[in-house]
C-alpha positions in Angstrom: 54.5 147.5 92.6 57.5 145.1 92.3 56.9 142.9 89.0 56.6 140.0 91.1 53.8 141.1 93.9 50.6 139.7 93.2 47.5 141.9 94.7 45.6 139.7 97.3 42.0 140.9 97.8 41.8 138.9 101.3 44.9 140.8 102.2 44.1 143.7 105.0 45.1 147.1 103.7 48.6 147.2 106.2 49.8 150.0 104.3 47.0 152.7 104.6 45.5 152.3 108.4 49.3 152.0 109.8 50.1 155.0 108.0 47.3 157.3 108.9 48.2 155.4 112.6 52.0 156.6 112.4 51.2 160.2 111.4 48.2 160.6 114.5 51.1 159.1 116.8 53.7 161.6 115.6 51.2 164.3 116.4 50.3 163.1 119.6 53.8 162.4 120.5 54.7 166.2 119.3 51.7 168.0 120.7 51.8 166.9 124.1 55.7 165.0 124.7 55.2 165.2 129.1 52.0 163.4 129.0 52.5 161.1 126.5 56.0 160.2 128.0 54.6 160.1 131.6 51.6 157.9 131.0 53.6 155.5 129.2 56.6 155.7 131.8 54.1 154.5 134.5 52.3 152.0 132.5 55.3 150.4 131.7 56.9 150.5 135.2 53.5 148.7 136.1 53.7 145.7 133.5 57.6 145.6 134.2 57.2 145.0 138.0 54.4 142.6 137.1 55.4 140.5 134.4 59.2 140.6 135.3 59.2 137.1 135.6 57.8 136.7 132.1 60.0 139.4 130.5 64.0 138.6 132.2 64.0 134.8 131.4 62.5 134.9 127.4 66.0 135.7 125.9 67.5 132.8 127.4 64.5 130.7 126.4 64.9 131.8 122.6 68.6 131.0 122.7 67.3 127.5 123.9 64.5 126.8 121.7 67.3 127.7 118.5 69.8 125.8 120.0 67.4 122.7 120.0 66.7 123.1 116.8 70.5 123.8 116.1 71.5 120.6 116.9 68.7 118.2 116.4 69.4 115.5 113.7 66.2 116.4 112.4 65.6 119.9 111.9 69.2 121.3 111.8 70.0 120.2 108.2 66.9 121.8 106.8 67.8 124.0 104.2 65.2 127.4 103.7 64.2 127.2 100.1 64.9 123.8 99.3 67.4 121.2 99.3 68.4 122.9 96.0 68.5 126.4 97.1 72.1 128.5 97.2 72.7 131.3 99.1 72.4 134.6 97.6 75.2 136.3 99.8 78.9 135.4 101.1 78.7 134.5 104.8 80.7 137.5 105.3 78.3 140.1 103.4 75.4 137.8 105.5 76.7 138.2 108.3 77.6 142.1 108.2 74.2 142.5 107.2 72.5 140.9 109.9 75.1 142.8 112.4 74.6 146.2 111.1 70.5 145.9 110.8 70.3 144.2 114.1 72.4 146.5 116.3 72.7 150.4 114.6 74.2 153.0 116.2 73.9 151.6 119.8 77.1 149.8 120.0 78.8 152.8 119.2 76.9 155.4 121.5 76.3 152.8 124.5 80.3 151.4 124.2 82.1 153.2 126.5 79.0 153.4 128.7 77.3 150.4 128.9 79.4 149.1 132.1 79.5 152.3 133.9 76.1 152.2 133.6 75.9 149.4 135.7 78.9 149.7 137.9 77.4 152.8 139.3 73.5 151.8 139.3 73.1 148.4 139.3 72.8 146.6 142.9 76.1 144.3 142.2 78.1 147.5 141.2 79.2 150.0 143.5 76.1 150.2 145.2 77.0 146.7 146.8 78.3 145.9 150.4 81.1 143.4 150.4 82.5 143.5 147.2 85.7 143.6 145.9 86.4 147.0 143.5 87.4 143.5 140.7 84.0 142.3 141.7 82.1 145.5 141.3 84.2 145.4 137.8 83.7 142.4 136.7 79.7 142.3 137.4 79.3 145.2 135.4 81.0 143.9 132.5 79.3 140.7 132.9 76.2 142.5 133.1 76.7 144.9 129.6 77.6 141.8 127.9 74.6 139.6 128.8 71.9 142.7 127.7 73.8 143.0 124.8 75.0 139.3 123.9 73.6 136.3 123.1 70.8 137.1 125.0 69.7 139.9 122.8 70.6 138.2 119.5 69.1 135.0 120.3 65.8 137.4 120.1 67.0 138.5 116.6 67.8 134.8 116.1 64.4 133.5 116.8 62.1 136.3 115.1 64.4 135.5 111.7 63.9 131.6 112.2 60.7 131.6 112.6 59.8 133.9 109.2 62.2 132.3 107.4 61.2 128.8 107.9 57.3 129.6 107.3 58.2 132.1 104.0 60.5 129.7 102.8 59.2 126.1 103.7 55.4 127.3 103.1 55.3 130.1 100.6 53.9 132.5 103.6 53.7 135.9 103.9 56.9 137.1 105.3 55.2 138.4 108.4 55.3 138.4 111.8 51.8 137.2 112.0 52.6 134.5 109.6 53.8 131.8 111.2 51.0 132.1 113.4 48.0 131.9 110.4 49.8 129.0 108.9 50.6 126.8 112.4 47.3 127.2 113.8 45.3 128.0 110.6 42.7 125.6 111.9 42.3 128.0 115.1 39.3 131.0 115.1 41.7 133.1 117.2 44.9 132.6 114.7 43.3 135.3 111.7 42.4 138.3 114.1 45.3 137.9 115.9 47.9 137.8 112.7 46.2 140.7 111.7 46.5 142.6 115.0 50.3 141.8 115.4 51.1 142.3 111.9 49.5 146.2 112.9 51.5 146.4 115.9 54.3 145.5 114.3 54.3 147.9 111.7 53.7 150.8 113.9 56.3 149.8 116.5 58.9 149.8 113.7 57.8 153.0 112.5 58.0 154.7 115.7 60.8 152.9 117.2 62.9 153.4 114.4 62.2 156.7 113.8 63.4 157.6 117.4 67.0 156.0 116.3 67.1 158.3 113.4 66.6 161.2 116.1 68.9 160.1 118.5 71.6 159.1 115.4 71.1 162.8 114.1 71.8 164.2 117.5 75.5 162.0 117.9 76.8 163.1 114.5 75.8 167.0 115.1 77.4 166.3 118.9 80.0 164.8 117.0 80.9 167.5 114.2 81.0 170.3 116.6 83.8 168.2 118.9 85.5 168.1 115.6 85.4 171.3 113.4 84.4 173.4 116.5 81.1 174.6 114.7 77.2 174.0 116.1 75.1 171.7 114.7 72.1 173.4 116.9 70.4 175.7 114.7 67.2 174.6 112.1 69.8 174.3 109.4 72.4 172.9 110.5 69.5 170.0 112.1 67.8 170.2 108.9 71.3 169.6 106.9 72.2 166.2 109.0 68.6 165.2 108.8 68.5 165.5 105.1 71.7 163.9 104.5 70.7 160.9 107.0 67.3 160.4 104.7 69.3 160.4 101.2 71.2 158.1 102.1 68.5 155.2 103.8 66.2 156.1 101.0 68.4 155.2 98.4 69.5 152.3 100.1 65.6 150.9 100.5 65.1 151.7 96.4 68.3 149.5 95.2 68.5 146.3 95.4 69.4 144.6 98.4 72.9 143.2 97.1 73.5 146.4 95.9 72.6 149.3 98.9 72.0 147.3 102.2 74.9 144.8 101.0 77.1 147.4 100.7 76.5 150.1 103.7 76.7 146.6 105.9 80.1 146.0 104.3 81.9 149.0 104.6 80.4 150.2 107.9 81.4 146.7 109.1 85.1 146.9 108.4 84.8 150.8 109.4 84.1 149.4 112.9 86.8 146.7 112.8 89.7 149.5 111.8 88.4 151.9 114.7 88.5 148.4 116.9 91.7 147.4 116.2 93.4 150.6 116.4 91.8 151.5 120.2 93.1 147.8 120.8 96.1 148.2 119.8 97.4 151.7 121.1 95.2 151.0 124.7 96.3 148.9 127.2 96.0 146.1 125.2 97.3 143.5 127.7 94.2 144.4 129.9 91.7 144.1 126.7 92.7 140.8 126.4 92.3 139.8 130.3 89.2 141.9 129.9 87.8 139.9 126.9 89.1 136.3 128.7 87.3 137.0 132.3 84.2 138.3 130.0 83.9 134.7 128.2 84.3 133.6 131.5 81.4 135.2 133.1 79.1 134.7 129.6 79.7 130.6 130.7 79.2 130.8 134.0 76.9 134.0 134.6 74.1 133.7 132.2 72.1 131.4 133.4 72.4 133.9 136.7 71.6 136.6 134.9 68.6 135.4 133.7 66.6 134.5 136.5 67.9 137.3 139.0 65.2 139.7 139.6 66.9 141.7 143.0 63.6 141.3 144.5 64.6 142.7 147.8 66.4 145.8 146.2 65.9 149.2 145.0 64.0 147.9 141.5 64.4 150.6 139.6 67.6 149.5 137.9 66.4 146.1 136.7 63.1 147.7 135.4 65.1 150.5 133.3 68.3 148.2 132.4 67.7 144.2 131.3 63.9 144.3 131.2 63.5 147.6 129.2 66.4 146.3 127.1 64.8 143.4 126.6 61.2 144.7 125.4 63.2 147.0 122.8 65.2 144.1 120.9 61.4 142.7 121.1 60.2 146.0 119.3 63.0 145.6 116.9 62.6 141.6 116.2 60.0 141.7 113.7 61.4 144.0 111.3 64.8 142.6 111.6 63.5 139.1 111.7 62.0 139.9 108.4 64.9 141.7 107.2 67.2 138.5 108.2 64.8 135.4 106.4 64.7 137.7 103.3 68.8 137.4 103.4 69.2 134.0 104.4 67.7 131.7 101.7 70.1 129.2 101.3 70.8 128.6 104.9 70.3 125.4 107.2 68.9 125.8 110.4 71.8 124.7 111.8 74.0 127.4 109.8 71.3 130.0 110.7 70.8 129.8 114.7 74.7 129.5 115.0 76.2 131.8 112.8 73.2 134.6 113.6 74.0 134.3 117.4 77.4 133.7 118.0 79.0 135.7 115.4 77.6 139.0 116.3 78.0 138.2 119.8 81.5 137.4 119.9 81.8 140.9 118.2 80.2 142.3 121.2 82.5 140.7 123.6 85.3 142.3 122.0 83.9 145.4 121.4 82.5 146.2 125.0 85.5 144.8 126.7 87.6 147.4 124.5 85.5 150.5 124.5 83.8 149.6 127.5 86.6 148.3 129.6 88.8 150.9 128.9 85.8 153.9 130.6 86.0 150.9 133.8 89.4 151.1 133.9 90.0 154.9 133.8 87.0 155.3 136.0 89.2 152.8 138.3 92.9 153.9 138.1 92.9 156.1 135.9 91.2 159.9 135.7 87.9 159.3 136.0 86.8 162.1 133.4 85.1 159.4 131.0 82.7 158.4 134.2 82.2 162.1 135.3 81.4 162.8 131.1 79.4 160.0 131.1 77.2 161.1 134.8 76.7 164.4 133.5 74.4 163.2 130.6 77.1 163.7 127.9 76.3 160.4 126.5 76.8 161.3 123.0 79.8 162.9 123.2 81.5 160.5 125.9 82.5 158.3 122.5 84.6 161.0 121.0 86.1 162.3 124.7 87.6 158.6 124.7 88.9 159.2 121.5 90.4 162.3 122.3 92.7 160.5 125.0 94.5 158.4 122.3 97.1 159.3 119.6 95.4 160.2 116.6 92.1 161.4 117.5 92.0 163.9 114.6 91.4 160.8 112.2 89.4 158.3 114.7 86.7 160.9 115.3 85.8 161.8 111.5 85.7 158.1 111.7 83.6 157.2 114.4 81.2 159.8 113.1 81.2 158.0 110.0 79.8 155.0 112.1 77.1 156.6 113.3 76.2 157.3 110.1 76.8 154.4 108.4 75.0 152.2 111.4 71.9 154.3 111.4 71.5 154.4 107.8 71.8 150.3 107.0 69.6 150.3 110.5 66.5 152.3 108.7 67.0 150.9 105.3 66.6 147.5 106.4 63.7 148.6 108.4 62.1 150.6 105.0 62.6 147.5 103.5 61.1 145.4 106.1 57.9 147.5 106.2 57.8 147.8 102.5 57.4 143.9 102.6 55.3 144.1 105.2 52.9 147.0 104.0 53.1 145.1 100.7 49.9 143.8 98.4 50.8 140.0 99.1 53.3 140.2 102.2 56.4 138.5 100.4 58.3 140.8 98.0 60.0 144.2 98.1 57.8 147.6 97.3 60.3 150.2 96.5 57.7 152.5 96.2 56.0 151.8 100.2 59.9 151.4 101.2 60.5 155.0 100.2 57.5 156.3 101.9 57.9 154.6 105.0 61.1 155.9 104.8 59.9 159.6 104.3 57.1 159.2 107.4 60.1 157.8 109.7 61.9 161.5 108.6 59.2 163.3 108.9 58.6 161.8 112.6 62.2 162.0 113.4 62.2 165.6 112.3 59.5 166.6 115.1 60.9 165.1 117.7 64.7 166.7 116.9 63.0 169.8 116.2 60.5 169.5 119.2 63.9 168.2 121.6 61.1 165.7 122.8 62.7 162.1 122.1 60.9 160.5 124.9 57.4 160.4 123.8 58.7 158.5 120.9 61.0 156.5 122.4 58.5 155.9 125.5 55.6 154.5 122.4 58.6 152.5 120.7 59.8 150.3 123.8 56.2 150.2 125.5 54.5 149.1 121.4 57.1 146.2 121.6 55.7 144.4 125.4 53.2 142.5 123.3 55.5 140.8 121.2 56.3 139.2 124.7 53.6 137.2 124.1 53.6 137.1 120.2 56.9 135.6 121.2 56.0 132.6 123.6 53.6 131.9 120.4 56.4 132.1 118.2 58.1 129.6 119.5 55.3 127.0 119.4 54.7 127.8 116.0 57.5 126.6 115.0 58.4 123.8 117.1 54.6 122.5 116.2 55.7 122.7 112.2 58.8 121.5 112.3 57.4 118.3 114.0 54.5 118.0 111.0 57.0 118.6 108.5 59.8 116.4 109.3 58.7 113.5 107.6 57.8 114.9 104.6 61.3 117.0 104.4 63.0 113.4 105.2 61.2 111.7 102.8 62.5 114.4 99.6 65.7 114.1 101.3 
């Protein structure tokens, strides 16, 4: 128990019911994979179609609700922790932080196949009657950059607003369900349902998180045996990757933050930024930067689009398995990284904390996808096509490394982009073991090393049945479909906090 926790005897026991949870998920999830993935599958194609409205325009609502607290005279100058308080990280370590717990391996494995994904599926890509092949193009690059944009982050953006302004403003819990108890503490519904969402919360981590580490440990074997020729496939070699994977996040989640998460977000950071600029700059840069230019373009213009467009009158499929599914999993992930972020960003205003934790990591999307991304469009276009055919064939790990392979030097890019994986999926489930070790915690606020590390242990364990099992969709199925109720928890979210900041204005005024 960390020095500073205090037990709390009112306190639910988070830590042992979600456990034994976890482990009878895992061995449903192992036990019977097909059913568990094919019950969820329909259930979730069911609440998709039905609550699409509800899901596809929340992402641009959370961007608005943090850019009206952004910019509001009143609230945007609050600083969490005190008119006194300093921030305990550079903006760049903050920010590299944030990126790297927020986003993991995906950038890297979805990259160079985001767009295709949609040039070839969605109903404004190829499949559309009318269009230009610059058209096709350009929607599908508008389209990867507004699931993965500010849309997504403004998610991230919200979930870390409102736990940081309750944990640091209030002396909560640092919670999901926190905000909640405190803003309508005079409500009978408001101590149930904390209690229910702070549960669901730390079993969608568990499970979500521990399908990454699956998926994560199947890139870097796919990875190794592009590179040294050897296979990965066998219970050692899986065992090997696995093992090394869980060193390295469990030691992460036992030092301190400014110490292990500080550092893997640093250096995995400026990893990703020397692979960046030397694609960039050997590529056909010229089109990168027409690429990144029309991209801003569309993000202006497009969004708002975007957002409301549900293809009623069209094959649905796409928009239930692309923006809406996308959607519900940055919903899965926003607790644990909104309690990852307000444990980082004392220090902060509002102001500093919306803008910089939206349209930093987003401008680093725009110019990754229109590099790694635009460069598959263009080959698919005028170029070979192999990256596409890679890509259509279900190679989707290795279609990273195949890119690679048609530059100069792709005997040192690909040890590198392997080093990515790893480093993106290990400062990914350390932030998460240190999430749930707050979480799972005796009073909700500080760090458990001791929980961290276990948590980290179950998500192995997990991980390790479903490599071993080659199931990854029960578990990914139970991590995406666990995070549809934060849809709601969401919409409450932001009333929360717009209800608080309107009680505590004039008190934070008058100290000021």
């Amino acid at each position: 128990m960390s020095a500073q926790e205090t037990p709390s005897a009112k306190r639910p026991n988070y830590f042992l019911w979600t456990f034994i949870l976890v482990g009878l998920m895992a061995v449903t999830a192992v036990a019977d994979p097909t059913l568990l993935t094919n019950t969820i599958a329909t259930i979730s194609q069911f609440v998709y179609l039905k609550f699409d409205w509800l899901i596809m325009w929340l992402p641009i609502l959370a961007f608005s609700v943090g850019l009206a607290v952004a910019l509001s005279p009143r609230f945007g100058n609050i600083r969490l922790g005190g008119k006194d308080a300093v921030p305990e990280f550079s903006f760049l370590s903050w920010m590299n932080m944030l990126f790297t717990a927020g986003i993991g391996v995906g950038i890297v494995f979805f990259g160079p196949i985001e767009a295709l994904w949609h040039y070839f599926q969605s109903p404004i890509g190829i499949k559309a009657e009318g269009l230009t092949e610059y058209e096709k193009v350009e929607n599908a690059m508008s389209l990867a950059l507004h699931v993965w944009g500010i849309p997504a982050w403004s998610l991230y953006m919200v979930a870390g607003l409102v736990m940081a302004y309750f944990t640091y403003q209030h002396q909560t819990e640092c919670t999901p369900a926190a905000p909640l108890q405190f803003s309508f503490r005079n409500k009978k519904w408001a101590k149930p349902l904390g209690i229910i969402v702070t549960g669901m919360a730390i079993l969608s981590i568990a499970m979500s998180v521990s399908s990454s580490i699956a998926m994560a440990s199947v890139q870097i074997a796919s990875g190794l045996k592009i590179i040294t020729g050897v296979t990965f496939d066998s219970i050692t070699g899986k065992a090997l990757i696995l093992a090394a994977l869980a060193a390295l996040y469990t030691l992460g989640a036992i030092l301190p933050i400014n110490k292990g998460m500080k550092f893997l977000g640093d250096w995995t950071v400026y990893f990703s930024i020397v692979l960046l600029l030397f694609v960039f700059a050997v590529g056909p840069t010229h089109y990168f930067l027409s690429t990144m230019a029309v991209s801003v373009g569309n993000i202006l213009t497009k969004t708002i689009h975007h957002s409301f467009e549900l293809y009623m009158f069209q094959n649905r499929d796409w928009v239930v398995w692309y923006p809406m599914a996308y959607w519900v999993w940055w919903v899965t992930w926003a607790p644990f990284v909104g309690v990852f972020l307000a444990k980082i960003s004392r220090g902060r205003t509002l102001r500093q904390f919306v803008l910089a934790s939206v349209m930093v990591p987003a401008g680093f999307i725009v110019i990754w996808f229109s590099v790694f991304s635009g460069f598959s469009l263009l080959d698919t276009v005028e170029g070979s096509g192999r990256l596409a055919e890679i890509a259509n064939k279900g190679d989707y790990e290795g279609t990273f490394y195949y890119l690679l392979n048609m530059l100069p030097l792709s005997g040192l890019t690909k040890p590198l982009t392997v080093m990515l994986f790893l480093g993106f999926i290990v400062t990914t489930v350390t932030s998460a073991a240190i999430s749930l070790g707050i979480m799972t915690s005796n009073n909700g606020r500080n760090e458990n090393k001791f929980r961290a590390v276990v948590w980290s242990i179950l998500m192995t364990l997990i991980s390790y049945a479903v490599i071993f099992t080659g199931k990854m969709e029960g578990i990914k199925a139970v991590g995406s479909f666990s995070g549809f109720p934060f849809v709601f928890v969401m919409y409450l979210w932001f009333a929360a906090l717009w209800r608080q900041l309107n009680r505590d204005v004039p008190r934070v005024k008058k100290e000021q």
